[in-house]
Structures are given as structure tokens and as C-alpha cells.
C-alpha positions in Angstrom: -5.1 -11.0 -11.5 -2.3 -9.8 -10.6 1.3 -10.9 -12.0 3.3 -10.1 -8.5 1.0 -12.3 -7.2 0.3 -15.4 -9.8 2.3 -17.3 -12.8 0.3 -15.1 -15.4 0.0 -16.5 -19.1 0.6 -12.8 -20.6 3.3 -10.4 -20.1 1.5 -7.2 -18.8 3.9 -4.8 -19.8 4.1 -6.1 -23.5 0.9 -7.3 -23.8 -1.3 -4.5 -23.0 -1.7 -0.9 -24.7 -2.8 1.9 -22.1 -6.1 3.6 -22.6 -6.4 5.4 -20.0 -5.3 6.0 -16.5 -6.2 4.3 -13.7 -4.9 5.7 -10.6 -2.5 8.5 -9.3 -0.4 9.5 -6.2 -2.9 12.2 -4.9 -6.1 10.0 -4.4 -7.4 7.0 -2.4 -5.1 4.0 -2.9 -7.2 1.1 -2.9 -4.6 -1.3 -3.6 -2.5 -0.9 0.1 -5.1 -3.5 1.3 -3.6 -5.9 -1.3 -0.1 -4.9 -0.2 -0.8 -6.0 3.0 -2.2 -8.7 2.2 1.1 -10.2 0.0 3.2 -8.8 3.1 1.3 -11.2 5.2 1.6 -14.3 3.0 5.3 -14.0 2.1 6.5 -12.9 5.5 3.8 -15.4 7.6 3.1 -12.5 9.8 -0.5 -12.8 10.9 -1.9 -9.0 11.3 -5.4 -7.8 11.4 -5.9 -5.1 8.9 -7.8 -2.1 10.2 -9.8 0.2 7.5 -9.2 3.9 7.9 -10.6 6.7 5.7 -7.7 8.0 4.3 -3.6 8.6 5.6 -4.5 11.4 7.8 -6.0 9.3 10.9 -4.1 7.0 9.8 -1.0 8.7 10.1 -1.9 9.6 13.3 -2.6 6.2 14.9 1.0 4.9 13.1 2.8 8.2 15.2 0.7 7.5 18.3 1.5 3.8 18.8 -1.7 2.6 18.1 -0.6 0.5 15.5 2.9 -0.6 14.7 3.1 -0.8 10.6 0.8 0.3 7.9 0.6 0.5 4.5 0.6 4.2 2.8 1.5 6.1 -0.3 5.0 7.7 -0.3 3.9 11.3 -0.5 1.3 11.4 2.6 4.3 9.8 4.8 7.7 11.5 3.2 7.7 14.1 5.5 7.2 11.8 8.7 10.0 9.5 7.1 12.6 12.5 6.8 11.8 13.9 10.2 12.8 10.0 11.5 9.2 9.5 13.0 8.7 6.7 10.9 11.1 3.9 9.1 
């Protein structure tokens, strides 16, 4: 579960010891689809979430037009974000 979501009974930074990592800014990020998911519920914005196989074609559909907002790791997009192609 996760506590951004849910009223968790634990504290999951004081309750937990690390053993080992789990994820890291060069490889697939799973957890986007959950993102979305909370930006859809809080907001009440209904979206359909499209699947792509990683931020490049992705990237390229978001810069195209082909879809209007997307969920993405910082450093696949930074350099779209400082050329102001994408906010």
C-alpha cells in the first residue's frame, strides 16, 4: 500500500530498515502508471492511460501533439523542459 495514497497504520520512513534498493533514475519506472492514476482521482480528470515502451516514443508522441500530458522521469524530459518544449 502505499501511504500517499491510504491512512497507513505504520510510519514508512521510521518503521522500515532498507535492505536493498529497489529502483533508480536510469531504468523503467513502473510506478508513473500509479501517478497517473492518483492524478486522476484527486484532480477528477478522466484520461485514458496509453502504455508505451519506454520515454523515447513516448517523448515523441508528448512533442508531436499526440497526447497532451504524460507521466515521465525527470532526467529523460529535463532537456525538453529547458528547451521550453514541454511545461
Amino acid at each position: 500500500m502505499n501511504g500517499a495514497i491510504y491512512a497507513l497504520p505504520y510510519d514508512v520512513l521510521k518503521d522500515f530498515e532498507p535492505i536493498s534498493m529497489i529502483s533508480s533514475a536510469g531504468q523503467a519506472q513502473h510506478g508513473s502508471h500509479l501517478c497517473g492514476e492518483l492524478f486522476k482521482m484527486v484532480s477528477g480528470i478522466e484520461m485514458l492511460h496509453v502504455p508505451y515502451r519506454g520515454s523515447a516514443p513516448m517523448l515523441i508522441d508528448l512533442l508531436s501533439g499526440q497526447v497532451q500530458l504524460a507521466f515521465d522521469n525527470l532526467p529523460a524530459s529535463i532537456g525538453h523542459i529547458r528547451a521550453d518544449k514541454l511545461r
